[in-house]
C-alpha positions as CSV (number, residue, x, y, z in Angstrom):
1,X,0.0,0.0,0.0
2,X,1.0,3.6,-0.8
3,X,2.0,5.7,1.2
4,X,-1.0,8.2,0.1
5,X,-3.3,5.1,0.7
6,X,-2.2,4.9,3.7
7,X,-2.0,8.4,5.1
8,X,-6.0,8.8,3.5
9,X,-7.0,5.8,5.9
10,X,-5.5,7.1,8.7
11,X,-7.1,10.1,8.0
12,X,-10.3,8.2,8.0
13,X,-9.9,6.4,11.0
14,X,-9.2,10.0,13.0
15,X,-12.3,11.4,11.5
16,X,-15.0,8.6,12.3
17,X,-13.7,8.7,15.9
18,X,-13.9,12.1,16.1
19,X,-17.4,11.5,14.6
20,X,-17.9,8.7,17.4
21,X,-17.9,6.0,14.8
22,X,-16.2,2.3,14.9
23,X,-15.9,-0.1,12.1
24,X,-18.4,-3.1,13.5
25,X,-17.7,-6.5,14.3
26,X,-15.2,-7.9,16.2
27,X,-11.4,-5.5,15.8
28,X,-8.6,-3.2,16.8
29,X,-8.8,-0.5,14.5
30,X,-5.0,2.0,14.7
31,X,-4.5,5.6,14.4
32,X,-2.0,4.5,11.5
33,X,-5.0,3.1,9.7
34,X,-4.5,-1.0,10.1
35,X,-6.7,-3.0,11.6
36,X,-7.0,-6.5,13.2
37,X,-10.3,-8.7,12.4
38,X,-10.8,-10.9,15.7
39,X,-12.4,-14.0,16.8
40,X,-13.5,-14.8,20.2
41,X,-13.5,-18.6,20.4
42,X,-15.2,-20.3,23.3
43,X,-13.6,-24.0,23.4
44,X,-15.7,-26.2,25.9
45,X,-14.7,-29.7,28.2
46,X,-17.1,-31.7,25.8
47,X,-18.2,-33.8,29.0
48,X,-19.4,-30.6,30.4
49,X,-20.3,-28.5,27.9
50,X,-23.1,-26.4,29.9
51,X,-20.8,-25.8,32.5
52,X,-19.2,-22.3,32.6
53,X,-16.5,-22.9,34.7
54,X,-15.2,-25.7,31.9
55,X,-14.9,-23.0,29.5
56,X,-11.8,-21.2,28.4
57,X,-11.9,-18.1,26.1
58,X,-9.1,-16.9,23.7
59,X,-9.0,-14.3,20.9
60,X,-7.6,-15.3,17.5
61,X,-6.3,-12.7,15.5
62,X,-7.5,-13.7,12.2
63,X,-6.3,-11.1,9.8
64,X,-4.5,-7.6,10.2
65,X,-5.0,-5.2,7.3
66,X,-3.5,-2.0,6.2
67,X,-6.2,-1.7,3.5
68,X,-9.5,-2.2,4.0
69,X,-12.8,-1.0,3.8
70,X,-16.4,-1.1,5.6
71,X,-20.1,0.1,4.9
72,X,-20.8,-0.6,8.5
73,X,-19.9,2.0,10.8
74,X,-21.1,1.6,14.6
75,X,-21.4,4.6,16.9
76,X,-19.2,4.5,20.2
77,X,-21.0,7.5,21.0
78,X,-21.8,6.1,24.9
79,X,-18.8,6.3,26.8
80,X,-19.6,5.2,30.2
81,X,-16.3,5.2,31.8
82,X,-12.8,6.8,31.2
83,X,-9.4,7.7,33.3
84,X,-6.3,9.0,32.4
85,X,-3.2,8.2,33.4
86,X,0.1,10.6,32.5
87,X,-1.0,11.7,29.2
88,X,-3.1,9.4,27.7
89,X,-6.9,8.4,28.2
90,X,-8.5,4.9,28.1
91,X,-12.3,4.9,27.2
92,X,-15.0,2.5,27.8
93,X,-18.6,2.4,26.5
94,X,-21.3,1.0,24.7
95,X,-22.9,1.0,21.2
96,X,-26.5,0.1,21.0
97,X,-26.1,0.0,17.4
98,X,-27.0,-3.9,17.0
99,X,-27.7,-4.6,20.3
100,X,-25.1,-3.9,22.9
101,X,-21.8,-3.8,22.1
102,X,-18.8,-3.3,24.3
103,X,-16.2,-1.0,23.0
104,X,-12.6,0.6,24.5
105,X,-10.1,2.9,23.4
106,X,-6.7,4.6,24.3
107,X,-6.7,8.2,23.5
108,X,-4.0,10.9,24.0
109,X,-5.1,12.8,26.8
110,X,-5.5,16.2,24.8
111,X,-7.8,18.8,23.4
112,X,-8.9,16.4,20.6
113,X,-8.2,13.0,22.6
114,X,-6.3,11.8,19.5
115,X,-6.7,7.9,19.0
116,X,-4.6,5.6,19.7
117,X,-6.6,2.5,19.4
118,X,-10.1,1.5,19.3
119,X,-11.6,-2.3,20.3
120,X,-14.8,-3.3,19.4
121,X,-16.7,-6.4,20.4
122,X,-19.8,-7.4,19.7
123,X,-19.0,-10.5,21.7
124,X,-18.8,-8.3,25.2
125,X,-21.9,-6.4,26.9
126,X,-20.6,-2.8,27.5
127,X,-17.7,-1.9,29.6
128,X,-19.1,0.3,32.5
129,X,-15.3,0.6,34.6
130,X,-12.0,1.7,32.9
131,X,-8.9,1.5,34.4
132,X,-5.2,2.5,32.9
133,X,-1.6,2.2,33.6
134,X,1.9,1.9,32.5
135,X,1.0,-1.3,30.4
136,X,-2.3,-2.0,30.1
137,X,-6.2,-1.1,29.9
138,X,-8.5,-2.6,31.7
139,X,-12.0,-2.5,31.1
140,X,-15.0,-4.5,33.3
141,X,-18.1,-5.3,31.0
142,X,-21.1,-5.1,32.7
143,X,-21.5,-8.5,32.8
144,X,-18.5,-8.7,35.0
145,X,-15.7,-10.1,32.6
146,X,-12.4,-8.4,33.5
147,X,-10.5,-7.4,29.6
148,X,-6.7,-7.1,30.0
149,X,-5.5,-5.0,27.0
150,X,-1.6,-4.4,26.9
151,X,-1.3,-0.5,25.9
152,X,1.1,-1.7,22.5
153,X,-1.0,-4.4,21.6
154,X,-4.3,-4.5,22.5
155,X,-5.1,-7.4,20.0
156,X,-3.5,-9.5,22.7
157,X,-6.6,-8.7,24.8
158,X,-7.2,-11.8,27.5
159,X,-10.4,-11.9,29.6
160,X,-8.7,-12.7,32.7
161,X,-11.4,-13.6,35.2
162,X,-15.0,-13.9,35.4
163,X,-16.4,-12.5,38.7
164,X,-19.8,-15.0,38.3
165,X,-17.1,-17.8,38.5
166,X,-14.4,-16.9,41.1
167,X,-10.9,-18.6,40.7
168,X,-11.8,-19.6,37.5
169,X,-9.9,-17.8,34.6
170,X,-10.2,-17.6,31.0
């Protein structure tokens, strides 16, 4: 991709969050423009498979683009929790665009709280808690999930506990 191409989606990227606007499904969209399409497999014990506690949840990465495309937009315009931490921001919200659909970002805490990243997942309820440090967001869902994402590279999310189920982690 050129580097035109790729300045134009960056561009675009900046614009629909400053017009509160996430491409939908399930992805880490960049300030730079890329973006990483995720999938949030549930794997099940098969001799338990109603069981909650015998489940195990992991994200697969399964493509990250530099050029892409997408008539569906989702609004993140419900941002129910936020802190900053020495210069930057982390965001967390909901978009009841198809439902309820968890979203975070890491901003730059300035006048125009310049993007860093953006999560979507229509996978998660809404993230009503935010919290954000030297290495990582984390965001609670109101269902009570607890989403780890390191602050470089938050496609390596991990949902590392579930209050319903305590000790068990995912």
């Amino acid at each position: 991709m050129n580097d035109s191409a790729t300045t134009a989606m960056a561009r675009q990227v900046r614009r629909r969050w400053r017009d509160r606007e996430a491409p939908d499904g399930d992805c880490v969209v960049f300030a730079d423009g890329s973006l990483t399409v995720m999938d949030l497999l549930v794997m099940r014990v098969p001799d338990r498979p109603d069981d909650p506690r015998a489940e195990s949840w992991h994200w697969n990465e399964v493509l990250r683009a530099t050029e892409w495309s997408t008539d569906n937009w989702v609004e993140v315009d419900s941002a129910l929790a936020t802190h900053a931490y020495r210069g930057s921001r982390a965001w967390a919200g909901e978009s009841a665009h198809h439902g309820s659909i968890g979203w975070v970002a890491l901003t730059r805490d300035d006048d125009g709280s310049t993007l860093e990243w953006l999560a979507v997942s229509s996978w998660s309820n809404p993230f009503s808690r935010v919290t954000l440090d030297d290495t990582a967001v984390t965001a609670v869902s109101t269902a009570g999930r607890i989403w780890t994402f390191p602050r470089e590279a938050p496609q390596k999310v991990e949902i590392t506990s579930d209050p319903a189920y305590p000790g068990h982690r995912h």
